[in-house]
C-alpha positions as CSV (number, residue, x, y, z in Angstrom):
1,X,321.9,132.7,21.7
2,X,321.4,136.1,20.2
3,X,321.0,139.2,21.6
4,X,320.0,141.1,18.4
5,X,321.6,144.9,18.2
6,X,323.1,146.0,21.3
7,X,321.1,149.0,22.9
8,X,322.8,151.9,24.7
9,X,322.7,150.5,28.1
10,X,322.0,153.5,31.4
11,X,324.0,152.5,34.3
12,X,322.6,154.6,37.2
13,X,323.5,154.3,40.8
14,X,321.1,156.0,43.9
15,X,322.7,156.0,47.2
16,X,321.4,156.4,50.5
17,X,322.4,155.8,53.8
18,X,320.6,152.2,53.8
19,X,321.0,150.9,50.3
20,X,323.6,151.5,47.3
21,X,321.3,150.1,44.1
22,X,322.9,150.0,40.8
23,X,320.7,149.7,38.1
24,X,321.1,148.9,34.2
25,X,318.7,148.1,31.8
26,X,316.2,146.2,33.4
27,X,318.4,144.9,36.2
28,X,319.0,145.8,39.9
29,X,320.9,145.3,42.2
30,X,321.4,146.6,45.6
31,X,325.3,146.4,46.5
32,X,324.9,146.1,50.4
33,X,322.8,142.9,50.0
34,X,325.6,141.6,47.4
35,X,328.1,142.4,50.2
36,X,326.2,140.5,52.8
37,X,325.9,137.4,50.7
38,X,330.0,137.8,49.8
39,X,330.3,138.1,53.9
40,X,327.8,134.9,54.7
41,X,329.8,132.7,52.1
42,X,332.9,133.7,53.2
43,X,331.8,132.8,56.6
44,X,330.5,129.4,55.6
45,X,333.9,128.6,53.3
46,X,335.9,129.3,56.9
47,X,333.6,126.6,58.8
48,X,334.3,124.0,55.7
49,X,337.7,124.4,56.2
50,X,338.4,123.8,59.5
């Protein structure tokens, strides 16, 4: 797997009160959403357990 040359790669990150979105080259992601999927598999990991 190559990648050819590696570009310069932006890293930009727009906050508002709903989202926090990080983006770099042609990804996106929005950090509250990442947060609530962390939360719901922590949840689920805690039910497994017991």
């Amino acid at each position: 797997m190559g990648f050819g040359r590696p570009k310069k790669i932006y890293v930009s990150i727009r906050q508002d009160e709903e989202t926090s979105i990080i983006s770099f080259g042609d990804f996106q992601f929005d950090l509250r959403e990442i947060g609530l999927c962390l939360k719901e598999v922590e949840a689920m990991d805690e039910k497994e357990s017991e």
